[in-house]
Each structure stands twice: as C-alpha cells, then as structure tokens.
VOLO-323161 format. One record per residue (C-alpha): x, y, z; residue in one letter; residue number from 1. Coordinates in steps of 0.2 Angstrom, whole numbers, plus 2048, in hexadecimal, padded with zeros to 3 digits. Layout:
REM residues N
+-----+-----+-----+---+-----+
!  px !  py !  pz ! r !   k !
+-----+-----+-----+---+-----+
!   X !   Y !   Z ! A ! NUM !
...
+-----+-----+-----+---+-----+
***
This chain:
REM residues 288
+-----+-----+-----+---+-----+
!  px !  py !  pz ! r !   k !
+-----+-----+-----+---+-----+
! 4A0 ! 0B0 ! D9A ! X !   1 !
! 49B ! 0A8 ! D8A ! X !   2 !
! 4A7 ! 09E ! D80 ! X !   3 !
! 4A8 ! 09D ! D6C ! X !   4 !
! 49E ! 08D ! D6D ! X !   5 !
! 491 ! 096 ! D77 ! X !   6 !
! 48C ! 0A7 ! D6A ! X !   7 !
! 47B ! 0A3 ! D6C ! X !   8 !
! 47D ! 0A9 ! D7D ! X !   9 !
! 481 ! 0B9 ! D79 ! X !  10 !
! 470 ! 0BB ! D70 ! X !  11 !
! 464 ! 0B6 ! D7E ! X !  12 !
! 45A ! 0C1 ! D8B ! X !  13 !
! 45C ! 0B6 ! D9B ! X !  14 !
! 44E ! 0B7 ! DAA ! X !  15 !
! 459 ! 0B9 ! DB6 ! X !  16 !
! 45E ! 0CC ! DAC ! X !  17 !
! 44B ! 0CE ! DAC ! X !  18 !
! 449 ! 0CB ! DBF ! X !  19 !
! 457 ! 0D7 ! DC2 ! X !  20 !
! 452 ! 0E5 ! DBB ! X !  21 !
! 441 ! 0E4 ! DC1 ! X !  22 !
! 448 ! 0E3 ! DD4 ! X !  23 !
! 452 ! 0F2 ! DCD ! X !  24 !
! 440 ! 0FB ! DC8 ! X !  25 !
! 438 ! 0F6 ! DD7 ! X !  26 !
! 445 ! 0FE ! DE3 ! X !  27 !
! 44C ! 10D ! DDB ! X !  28 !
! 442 ! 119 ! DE5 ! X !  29 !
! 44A ! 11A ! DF4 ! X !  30 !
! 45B ! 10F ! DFA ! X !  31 !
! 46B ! 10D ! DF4 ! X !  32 !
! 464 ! 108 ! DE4 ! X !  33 !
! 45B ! 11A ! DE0 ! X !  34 !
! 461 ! 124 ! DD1 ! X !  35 !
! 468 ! 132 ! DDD ! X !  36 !
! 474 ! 126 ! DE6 ! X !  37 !
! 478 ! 11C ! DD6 ! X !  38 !
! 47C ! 12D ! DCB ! X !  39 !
! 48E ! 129 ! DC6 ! X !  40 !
! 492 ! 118 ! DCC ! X !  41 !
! 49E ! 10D ! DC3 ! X !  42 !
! 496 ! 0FE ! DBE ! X !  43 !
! 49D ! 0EE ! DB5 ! X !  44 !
! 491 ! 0E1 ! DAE ! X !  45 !
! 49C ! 0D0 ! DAB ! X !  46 !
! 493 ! 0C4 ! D9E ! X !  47 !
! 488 ! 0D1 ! D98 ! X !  48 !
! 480 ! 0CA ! D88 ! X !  49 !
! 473 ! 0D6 ! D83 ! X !  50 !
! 477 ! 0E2 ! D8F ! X !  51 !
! 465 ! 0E1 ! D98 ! X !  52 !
! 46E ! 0E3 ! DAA ! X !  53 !
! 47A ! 0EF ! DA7 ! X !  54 !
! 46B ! 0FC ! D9F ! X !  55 !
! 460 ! 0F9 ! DAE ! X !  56 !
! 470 ! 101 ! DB9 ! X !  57 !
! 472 ! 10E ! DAA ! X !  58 !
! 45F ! 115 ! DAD ! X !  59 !
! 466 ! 117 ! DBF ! X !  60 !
! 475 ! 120 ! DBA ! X !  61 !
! 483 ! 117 ! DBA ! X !  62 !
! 490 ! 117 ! DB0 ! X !  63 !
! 491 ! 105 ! DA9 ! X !  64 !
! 49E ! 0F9 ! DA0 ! X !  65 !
! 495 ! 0EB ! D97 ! X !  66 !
! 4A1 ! 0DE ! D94 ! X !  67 !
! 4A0 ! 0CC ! D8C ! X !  68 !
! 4AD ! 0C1 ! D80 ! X !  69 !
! 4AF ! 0C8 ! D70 ! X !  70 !
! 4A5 ! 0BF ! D65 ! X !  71 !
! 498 ! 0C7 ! D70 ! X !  72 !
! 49D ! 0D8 ! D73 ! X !  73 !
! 496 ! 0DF ! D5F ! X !  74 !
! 486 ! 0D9 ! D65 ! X !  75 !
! 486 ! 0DF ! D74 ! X !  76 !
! 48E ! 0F2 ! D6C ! X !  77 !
! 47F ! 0F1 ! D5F ! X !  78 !
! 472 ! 0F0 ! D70 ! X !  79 !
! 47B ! 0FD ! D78 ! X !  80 !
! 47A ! 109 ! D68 ! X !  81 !
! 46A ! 105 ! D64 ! X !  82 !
! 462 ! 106 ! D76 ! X !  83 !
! 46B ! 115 ! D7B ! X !  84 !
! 465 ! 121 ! D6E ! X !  85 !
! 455 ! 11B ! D73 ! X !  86 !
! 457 ! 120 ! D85 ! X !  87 !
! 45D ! 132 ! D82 ! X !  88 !
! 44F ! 137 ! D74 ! X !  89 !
! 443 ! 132 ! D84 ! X !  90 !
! 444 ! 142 ! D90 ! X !  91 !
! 438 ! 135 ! D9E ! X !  92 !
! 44A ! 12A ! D9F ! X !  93 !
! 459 ! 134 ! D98 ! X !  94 !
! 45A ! 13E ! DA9 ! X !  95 !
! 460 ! 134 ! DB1 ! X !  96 !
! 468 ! 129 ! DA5 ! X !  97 !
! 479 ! 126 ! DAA ! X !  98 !
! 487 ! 11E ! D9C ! X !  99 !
! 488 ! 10B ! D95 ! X ! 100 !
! 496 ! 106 ! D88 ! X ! 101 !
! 49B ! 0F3 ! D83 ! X ! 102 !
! 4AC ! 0EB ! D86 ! X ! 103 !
! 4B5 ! 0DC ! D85 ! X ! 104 !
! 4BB ! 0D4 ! D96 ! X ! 105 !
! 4C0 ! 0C1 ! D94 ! X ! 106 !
! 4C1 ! 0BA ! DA6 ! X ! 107 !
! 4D0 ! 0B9 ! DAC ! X ! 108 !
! 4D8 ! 0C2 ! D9E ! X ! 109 !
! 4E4 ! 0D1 ! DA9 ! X ! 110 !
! 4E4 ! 0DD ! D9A ! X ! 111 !
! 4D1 ! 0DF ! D97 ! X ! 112 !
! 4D0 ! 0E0 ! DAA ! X ! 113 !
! 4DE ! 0EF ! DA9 ! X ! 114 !
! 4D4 ! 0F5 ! D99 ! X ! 115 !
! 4C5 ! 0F9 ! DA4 ! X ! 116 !
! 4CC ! 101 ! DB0 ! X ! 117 !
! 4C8 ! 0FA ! DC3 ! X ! 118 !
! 4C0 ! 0FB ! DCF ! X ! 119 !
! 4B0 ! 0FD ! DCE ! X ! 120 !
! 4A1 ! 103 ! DD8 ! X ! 121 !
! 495 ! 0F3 ! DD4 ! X ! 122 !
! 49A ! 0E3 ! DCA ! X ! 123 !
! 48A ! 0DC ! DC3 ! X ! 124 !
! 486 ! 0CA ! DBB ! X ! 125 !
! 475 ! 0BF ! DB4 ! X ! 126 !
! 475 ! 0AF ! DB2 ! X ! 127 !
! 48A ! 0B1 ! DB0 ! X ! 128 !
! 48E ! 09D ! DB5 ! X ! 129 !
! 489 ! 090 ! DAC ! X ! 130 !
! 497 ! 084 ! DAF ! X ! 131 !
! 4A3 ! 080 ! DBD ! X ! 132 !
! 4B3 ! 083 ! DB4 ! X ! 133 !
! 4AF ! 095 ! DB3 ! X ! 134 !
! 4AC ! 098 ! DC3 ! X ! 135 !
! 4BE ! 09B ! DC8 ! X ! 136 !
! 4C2 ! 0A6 ! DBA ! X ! 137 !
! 4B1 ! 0B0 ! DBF ! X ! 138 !
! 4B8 ! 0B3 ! DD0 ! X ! 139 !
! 4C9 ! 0B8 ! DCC ! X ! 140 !
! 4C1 ! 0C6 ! DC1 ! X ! 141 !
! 4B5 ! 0CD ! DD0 ! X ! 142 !
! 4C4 ! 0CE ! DDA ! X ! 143 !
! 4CC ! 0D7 ! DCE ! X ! 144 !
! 4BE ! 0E5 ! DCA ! X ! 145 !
! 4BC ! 0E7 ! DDA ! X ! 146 !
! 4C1 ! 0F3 ! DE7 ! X ! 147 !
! 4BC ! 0F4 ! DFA ! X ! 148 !
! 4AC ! 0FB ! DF9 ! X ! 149 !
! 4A6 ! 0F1 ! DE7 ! X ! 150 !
! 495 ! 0EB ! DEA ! X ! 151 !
! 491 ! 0DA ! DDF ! X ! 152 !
! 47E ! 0D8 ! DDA ! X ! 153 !
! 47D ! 0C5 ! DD0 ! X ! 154 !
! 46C ! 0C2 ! DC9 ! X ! 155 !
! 46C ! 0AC ! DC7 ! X ! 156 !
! 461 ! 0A2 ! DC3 ! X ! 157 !
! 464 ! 08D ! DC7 ! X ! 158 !
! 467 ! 081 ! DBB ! X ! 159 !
! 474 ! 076 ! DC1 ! X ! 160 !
! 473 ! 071 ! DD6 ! X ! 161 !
! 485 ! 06D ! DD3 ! X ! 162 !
! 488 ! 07E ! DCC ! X ! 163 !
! 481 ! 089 ! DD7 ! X ! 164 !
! 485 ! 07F ! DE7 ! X ! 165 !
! 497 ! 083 ! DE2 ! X ! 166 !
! 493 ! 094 ! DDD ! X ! 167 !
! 48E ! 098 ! DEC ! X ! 168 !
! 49A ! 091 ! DF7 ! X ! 169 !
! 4A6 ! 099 ! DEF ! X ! 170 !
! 49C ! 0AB ! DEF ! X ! 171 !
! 499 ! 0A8 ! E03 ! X ! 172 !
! 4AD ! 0A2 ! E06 ! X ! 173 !
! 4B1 ! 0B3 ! DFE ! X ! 174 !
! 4A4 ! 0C1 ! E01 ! X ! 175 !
! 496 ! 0C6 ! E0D ! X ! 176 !
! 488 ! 0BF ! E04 ! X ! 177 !
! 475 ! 0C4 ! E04 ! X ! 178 !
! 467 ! 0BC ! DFA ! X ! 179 !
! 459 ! 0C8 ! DF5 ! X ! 180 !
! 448 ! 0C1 ! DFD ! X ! 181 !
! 438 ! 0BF ! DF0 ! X ! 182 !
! 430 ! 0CE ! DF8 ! X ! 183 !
! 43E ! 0D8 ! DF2 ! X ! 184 !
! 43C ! 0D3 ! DDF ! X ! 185 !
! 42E ! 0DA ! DD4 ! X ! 186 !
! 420 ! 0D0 ! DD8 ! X ! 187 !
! 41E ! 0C9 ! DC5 ! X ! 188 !
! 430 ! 0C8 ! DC2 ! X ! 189 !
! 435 ! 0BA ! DCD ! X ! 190 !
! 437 ! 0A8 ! DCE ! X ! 191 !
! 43C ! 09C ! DDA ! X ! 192 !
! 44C ! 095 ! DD2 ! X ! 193 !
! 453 ! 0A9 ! DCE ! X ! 194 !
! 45C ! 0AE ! DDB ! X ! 195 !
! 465 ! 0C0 ! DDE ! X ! 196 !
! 476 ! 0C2 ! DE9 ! X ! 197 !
! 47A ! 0D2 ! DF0 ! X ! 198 !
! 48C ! 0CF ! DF4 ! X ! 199 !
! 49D ! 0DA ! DFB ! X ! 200 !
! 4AF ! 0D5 ! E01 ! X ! 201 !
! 4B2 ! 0CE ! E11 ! X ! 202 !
! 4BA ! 0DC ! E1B ! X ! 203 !
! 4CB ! 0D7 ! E23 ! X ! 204 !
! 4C8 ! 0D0 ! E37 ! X ! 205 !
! 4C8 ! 0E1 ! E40 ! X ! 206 !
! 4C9 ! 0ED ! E37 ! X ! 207 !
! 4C0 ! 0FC ! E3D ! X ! 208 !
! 4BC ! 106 ! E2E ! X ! 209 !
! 4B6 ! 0F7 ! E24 ! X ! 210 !
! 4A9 ! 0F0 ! E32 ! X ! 211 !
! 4A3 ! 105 ! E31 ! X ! 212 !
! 4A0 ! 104 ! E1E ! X ! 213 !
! 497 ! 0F3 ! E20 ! X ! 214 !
! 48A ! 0FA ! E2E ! X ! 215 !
! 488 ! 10B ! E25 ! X ! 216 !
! 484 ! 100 ! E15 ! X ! 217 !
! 479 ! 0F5 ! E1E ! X ! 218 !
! 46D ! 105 ! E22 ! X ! 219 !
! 469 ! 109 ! E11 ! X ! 220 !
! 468 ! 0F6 ! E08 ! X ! 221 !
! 45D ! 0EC ! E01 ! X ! 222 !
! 455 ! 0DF ! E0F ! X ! 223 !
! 45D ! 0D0 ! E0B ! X ! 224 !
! 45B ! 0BD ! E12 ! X ! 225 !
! 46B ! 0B1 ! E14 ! X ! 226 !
! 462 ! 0A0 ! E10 ! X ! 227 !
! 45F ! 097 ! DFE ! X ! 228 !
! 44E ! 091 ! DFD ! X ! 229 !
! 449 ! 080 ! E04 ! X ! 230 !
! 43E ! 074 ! DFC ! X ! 231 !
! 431 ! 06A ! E0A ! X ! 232 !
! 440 ! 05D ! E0A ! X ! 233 !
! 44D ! 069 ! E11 ! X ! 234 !
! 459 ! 069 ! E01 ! X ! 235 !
! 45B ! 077 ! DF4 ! X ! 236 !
! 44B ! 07C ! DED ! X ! 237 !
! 452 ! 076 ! DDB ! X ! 238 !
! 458 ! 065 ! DDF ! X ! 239 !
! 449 ! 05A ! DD9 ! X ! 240 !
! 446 ! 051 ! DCB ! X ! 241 !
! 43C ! 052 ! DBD ! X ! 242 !
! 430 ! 044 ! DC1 ! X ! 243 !
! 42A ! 04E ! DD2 ! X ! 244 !
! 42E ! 05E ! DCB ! X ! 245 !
! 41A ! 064 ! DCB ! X ! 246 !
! 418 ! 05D ! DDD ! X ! 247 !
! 426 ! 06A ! DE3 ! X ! 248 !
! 41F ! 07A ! DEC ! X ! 249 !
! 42C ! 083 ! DE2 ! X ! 250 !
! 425 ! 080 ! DD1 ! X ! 251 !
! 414 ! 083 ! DD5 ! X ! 252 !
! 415 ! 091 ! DCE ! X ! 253 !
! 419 ! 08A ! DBE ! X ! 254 !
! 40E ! 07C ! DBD ! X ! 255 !
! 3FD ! 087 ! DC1 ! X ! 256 !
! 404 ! 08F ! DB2 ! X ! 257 !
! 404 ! 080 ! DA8 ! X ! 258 !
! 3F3 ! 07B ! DAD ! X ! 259 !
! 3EB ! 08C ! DA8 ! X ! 260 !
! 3F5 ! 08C ! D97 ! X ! 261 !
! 3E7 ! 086 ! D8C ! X ! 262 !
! 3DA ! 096 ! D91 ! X ! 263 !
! 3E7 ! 0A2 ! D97 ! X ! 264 !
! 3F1 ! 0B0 ! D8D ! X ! 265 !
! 400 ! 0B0 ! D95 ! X ! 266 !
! 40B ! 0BF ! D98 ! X ! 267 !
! 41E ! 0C0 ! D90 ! X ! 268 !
! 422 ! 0BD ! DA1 ! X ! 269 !
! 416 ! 0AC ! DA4 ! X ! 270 !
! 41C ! 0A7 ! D92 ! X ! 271 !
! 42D ! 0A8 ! D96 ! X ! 272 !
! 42E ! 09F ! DA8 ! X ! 273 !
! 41F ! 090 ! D9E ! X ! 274 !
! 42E ! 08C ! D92 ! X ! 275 !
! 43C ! 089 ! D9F ! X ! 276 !
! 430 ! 07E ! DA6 ! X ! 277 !
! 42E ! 075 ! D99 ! X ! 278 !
! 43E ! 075 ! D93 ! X ! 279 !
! 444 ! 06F ! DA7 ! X ! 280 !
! 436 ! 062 ! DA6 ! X ! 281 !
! 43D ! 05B ! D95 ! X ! 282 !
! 44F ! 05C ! D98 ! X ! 283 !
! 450 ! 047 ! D9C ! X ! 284 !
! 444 ! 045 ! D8E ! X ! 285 !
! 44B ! 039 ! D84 ! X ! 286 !
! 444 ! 037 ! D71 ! X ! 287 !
! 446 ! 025 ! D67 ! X ! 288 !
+-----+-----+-----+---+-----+
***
C-alpha cells in the first residue's frame, strides 16, 4: 500500500519480489505450484508496484489482478502492457501464459474490493508492510478477498523488528502460518532477512470438511518450517545492531561479500544484497 508521499515506491523492484519468483521457478515442476494445477487460478497481488509478483503467477497460468493506489496503478498498466506483448511473441512462455491486468484497490476501500470481484484463489504480497498503521487496513482487505480455500503467499523481507513482530503476530492469530525454509528458495535468490509465509484461514473448531481440505492440501504443499530464524543469542535473527552487525551469522553472507568487493564482479543479485548492506550499516550514520 503506497501512499501519495511514497510514489517512489511504486518504481522500485523490491528483493523480496525477486526471491519469490525464483522460489516460483525453482518449484513449478511438480506441486501445487506447477503450471497444470495453476492453469486458471484467480490470483490478487495487493501492493503490486511493478508488477514482478503478479507476472511470475501469470507464467504459471493464473489469472491475476495487480493492484496498487492510483498514483501507482499507470505505471503499473504501462509494465503490464509492455511485458505482456512480450510474453505472447515468445512461443517457449506464452503456452502457458495465463492473464495479468492492473487495478486500483486502496485498502480498505469496499468499492475497489466489490470492483474486483472476490474471492480469490491466491492473495499475493512483497514487501507490502512497511509501517504499523497499515497493518490493520492490510488485514481487513485479505479477509475480504478471501474465500475458504484462498491460499496467501507473502514474500517480506525485515526492516523494522517492531514491524514484523507485529506482523506476524497478527498473521499467526488469524491464519495457519508456514515459513518457507532456505532449501526451498532458489539457491542464489535468498537471504537471511527475506522471509516467505504460506498462509490460509483458520478453519472453524470441528468442522469436518475444513480439517479434510487442510490434510488433502498438506499432501501436495510446499515443505514449510514454523520458526523465524534465530540468531546465536536466541532473539530474531534481525534484531542486532549495526555496531555487531558483521559478527552475526546471519550477515555473514553479506560481509564475505564486502570483503571480496575490490576483486570480484559481483552478480545483479550480489550487487543488489552489497547495497542494502551498506545502506543497513549506514542507517545510524550521522554526517556533521
């Protein structure tokens, strides 16, 4: 959800988008995430941007509704366009190349909701939360998309501990929530602080044919792991600050990256993850 203030947004490829397409790529060839059981699916991407999220379901098959504020959305049409065409001239993709079209869907706001026309099959999001406040709004929508058997796939990556402490909480007091383990991810396209949530609604306390859908489903998913990474100290693995941030195990990673800067040609990918080091190491920087 980007607000006027925020356009720049709108503009940005975030990893987490990256990450989830590539997790998309790496298991597409057999599960519930292969083009044959995909072929059709109604899917909704909420805070879309440049669309990157929505396309990766759209080369699966679905049918998908990008969505974003409006100052966003003649971006996001022009990427649709323009990426589309592109697709069908390429017989290796267009096969099974489902649909993608742009729309605006303010959170919370009951007539783009109706405009859309719920439920859908999946509800997807990257990096969709940046602040608390709009973590309410956020819910409310997803409840209002969704029908019984709406699957939610959130790609994250964490910025604020606040944040995403309350973020989850609030994902774990409403759905059944799985984490996507690292060996699940493309092995390139992963870091320690991107996280990605398989999630569905709670089914009502005894009821038969809900706790039936939730075993059948289980048969064909993704292996998934319930825990958020720990650092050696016990506490979330993005709680530390800047001052012992290359001593972490989590950022190891990053920091063998640093070090082999100067002689290495780094990959989009290492260049990428290099700069939201830096920018993480430098964010209590204070210039006089």
């Amino acid at each position: 959800m980007i607000g006027s203030k925020f356009k720049a947004l709108g503009t940005t490829v975030w990893d987490a988008s990256m990450v989830f397409v590539k997790f998309l790529e790496k298991n597409c060839r057999k599960g519930r995430f292969c083009p044959s059981k995909l072929k059709g699916k109604r899917v909704i991407e909420l805070g879309a941007g440049c669309g990157v999220a929505g396309f990766g379901m759209a080369l699966l098959g679905c049918e998908v509704v990008a969505t974003d504020q409006i100052e966003v959305v003649p971006l996001l049409t022009r990427n649709v366009e323009r990426n589309t065409s592109r697709i069908t001239q390429m017989d290796a993709n267009s096969e099974s190349f489902g649909s993608i079209k742009a729309a605006e869907l303010d959170w919370g706001n009951q007539d783009h909701i109706r405009a859309v026309d719920p439920p859908f099959d999946y509800i997807i999001g990257t990096d969709v939360v940046y602040a608390e406040h709009l973590l309410e709004p956020l819910l409310q929508t997803v409840f209002a998309l969704s029908g019984p058997k709406t699957t939610i796939l959130m790609g994250y990556e964490i910025r604020s501990t606040s944040v995403h402490e309350q973020m989850l909480d609030m994902w774990k007091r409403n759905f059944e929530v799985k984490i996507v383990p690292k060996a699940k991810m493309d092995s390139k396209y992963q870091h320690p602080s991107i996280q990605l949530y398989i999630m569905g609604l709670k089914p009502p306390s005894g009821s038969i044919e809900n706790m039936t859908h939730k075993i059948d489903q289980q048969a064909d998913e993704v292996e998934t792991g319930s825990e958020i990474p720990k650092d050696d100290n016990g506490g979330n693995s993005n709680n530390m600050n800047n001052t012992d941030y290359c001593n972490n195990e989590k950022a190891q990673e990053d920091c063998e990256l640093a070090i082999k800067f100067p002689k290495a040609k780094l990959t989009d990918w290492e260049a990428r993850r290099l700069g939201s080091m830096a920018a993480r190491l430098l964010r209590d920087v204070k210039i006089t």
